[in-house]
N, C-alpha and C positions, 0 to 999 in steps of 0.2 A: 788843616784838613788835607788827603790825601787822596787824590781820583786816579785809581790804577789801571784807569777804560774809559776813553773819551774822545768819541770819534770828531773832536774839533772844526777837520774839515768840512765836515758836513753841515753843520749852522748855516746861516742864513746868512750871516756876517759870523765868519771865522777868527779875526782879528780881534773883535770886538770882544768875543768870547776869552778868546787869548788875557786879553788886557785885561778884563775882570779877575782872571786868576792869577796876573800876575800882580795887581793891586790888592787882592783881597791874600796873597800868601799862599795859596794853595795849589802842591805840587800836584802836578797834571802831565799824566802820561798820553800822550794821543794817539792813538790807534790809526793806522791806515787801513785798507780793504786791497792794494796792490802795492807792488812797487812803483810803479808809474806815480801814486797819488802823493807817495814818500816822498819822491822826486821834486813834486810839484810845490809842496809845502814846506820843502827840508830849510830854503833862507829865508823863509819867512819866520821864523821862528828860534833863528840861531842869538837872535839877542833878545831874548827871556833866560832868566834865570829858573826859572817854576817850573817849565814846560820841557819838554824832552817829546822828540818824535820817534813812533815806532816802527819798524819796516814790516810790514801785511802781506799776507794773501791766505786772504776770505775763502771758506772750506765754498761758500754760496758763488763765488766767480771760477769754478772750476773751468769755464769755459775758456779763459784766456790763461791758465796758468802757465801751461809751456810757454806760448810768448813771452809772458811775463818774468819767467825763472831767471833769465842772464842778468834786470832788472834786479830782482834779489840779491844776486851773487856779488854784483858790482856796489850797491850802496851796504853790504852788511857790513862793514870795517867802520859806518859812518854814525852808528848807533850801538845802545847797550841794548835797547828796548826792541822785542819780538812781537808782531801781533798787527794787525788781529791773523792769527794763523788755527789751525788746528782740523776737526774732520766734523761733518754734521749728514748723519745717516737719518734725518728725519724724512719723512714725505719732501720736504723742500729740497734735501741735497742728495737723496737717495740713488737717484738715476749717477749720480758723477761719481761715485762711489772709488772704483778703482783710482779714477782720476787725480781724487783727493789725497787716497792712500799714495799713488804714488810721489805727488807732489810733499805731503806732510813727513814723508821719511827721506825723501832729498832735501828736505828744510831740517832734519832732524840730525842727516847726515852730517851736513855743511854745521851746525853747529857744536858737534861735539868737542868737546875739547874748549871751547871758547867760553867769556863768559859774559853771559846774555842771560837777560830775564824775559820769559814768555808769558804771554797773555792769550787764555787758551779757550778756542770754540768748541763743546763736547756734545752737544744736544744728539742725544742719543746715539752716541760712541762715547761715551766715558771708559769702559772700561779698558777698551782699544787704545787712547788715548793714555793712559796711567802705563799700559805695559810698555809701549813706546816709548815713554819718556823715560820709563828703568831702562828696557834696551839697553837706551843711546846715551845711557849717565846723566841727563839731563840733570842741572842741579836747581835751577830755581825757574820755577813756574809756578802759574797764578790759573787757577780753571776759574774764569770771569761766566756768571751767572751761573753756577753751575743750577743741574736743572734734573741731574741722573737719580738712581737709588741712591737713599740714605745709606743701605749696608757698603754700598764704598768710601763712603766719606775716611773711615778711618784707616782703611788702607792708603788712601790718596797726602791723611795728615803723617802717617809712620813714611812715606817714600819722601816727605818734607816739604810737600807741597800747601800752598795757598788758595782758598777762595777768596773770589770778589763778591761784595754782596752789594745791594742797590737797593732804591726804594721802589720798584716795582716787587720786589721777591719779603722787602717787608710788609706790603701790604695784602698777598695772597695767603691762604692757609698754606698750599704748597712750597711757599717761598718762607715762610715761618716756622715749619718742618725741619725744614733743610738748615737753617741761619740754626735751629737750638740744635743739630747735634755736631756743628763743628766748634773746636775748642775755641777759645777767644785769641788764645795764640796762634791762630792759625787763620785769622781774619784779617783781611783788608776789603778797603771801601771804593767804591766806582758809583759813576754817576749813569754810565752805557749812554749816554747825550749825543747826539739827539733821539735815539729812538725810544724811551722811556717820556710820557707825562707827566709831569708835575703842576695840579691845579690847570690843567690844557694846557700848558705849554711846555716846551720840550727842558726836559732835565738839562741841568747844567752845574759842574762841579760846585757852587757854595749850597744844592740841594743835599750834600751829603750831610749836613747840620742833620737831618732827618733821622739819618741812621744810625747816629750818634745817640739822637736823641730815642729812639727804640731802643738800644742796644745796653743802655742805661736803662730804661723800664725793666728789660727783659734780665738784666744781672742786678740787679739793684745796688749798682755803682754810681757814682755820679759820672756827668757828661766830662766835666775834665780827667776825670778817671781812664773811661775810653778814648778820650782825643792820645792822651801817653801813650796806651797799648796799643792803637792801630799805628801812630809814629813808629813805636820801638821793633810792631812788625816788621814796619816794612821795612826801618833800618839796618834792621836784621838781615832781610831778605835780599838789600842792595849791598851791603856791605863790602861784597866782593868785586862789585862793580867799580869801585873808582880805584 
């Protein structure tokens, strides 16, 4: 299995967490919310083979991002993996809006040319989002949860991008919507851990069995079937990374 969104540090025991994915096999991207938290977490985690840390900053902590930008700048050389980055013009992030903008397109700047995979926040900026990413040539990103109009979906799959899907969005009509009109080749799996439930307690990458296991109802494939396609995505998708 493969969790392409997983905010590790966050757990309760983060290690712990760690060590389950790296016993059970299951490659785990983890998300930070700054560079400060990258910082924080970057050797504790350098000897996992499964896990890869990602360098963040959260569209929701606009408040310290200039602080945090040199933070950025200094550990990007130190990872493949982007995220959690991106814009959220919902009532939550609406007020920081410029802030965002401006920060998401000096993150956008700084990566052109390079090659980094992004793990992208869009909640209501999708479409903002997608143009941005053509701008600046961006080649490989991932809109994790995404949450916009269905009528972008297919614009978002032809520019070559990925969603992330999770078992909070297969358990909603809204989230079920969205999972049948993206292609299969165009899917990978996240757990969003800690902030997602599973049975009360917080999601954690071997919950992705779940989505596997819908994903096979909903195509009437078998579960080994999907475990191949969502690998071969994402193989796809890193390929240029190493």
């Amino acid at each position: 299995m493969i969790d392409t969104h997983c905010h590790i540090d966050l757990y309760e025991n983060p290690i712990q967490v760690a060590n389950e994915c790296e016993k059970a096999g299951i490659i785990t991207i983890g998300m930070t919310n700054l560079p400060s938290h990258f910082e924080m977490g970057y050797q504790h985690l350098l000897s996992y083979s499964k896990i890869r840390l990602a360098l963040g900053m959260h569209p929701l902590r606009a408040d310290v991002h200039n602080k945090e930008f040199p933070g950025f700048i200094r550990n990007l050389s130190r990872t493949s993996y982007i995220g959690e980055i991106g814009l959220d013009f919902s009532n939550d992030g609406i007020s920081t809006k410029e802030t965002q903008l401006d920060t998401f397109i000096r993150i956008l700047k700084e990566l052109n040319g390079k090659n980094k995979l992004l793990s992208l926040h869009s909640r209501k900026a999708e479409k903002e989002i997608l143009n941005y990413l053509i701008s600046f040539n961006i080649k490989s990103a991932i809109f994790h949860w995404y949450s916009g109009p269905v009528t972008l979906i297919n614009d978002i799959v032809k520019a070559g991008y990925y969603f992330s899907i999770n078992t909070a969005m297969i358990k909603s009509k809204a989230g079920q919507n969205i999972i049948s009109k993206i292609p299969l080749a165009s899917i990978l799996t996240e757990s969003d851990g800690p902030f997602i439930d599973v049975n009360g307690k917080p999601a954690k990458p071997i919950n992705i069995n779940l989505i596997h296991e819908y994903l096979s109802k909903q195509n009437n494939i078998s579960v080994e079937e999907i475990d191949l396609l969502i690998t071969k995505n994402f193989r796809r998708l890193v390929s240029h990374l190493k």
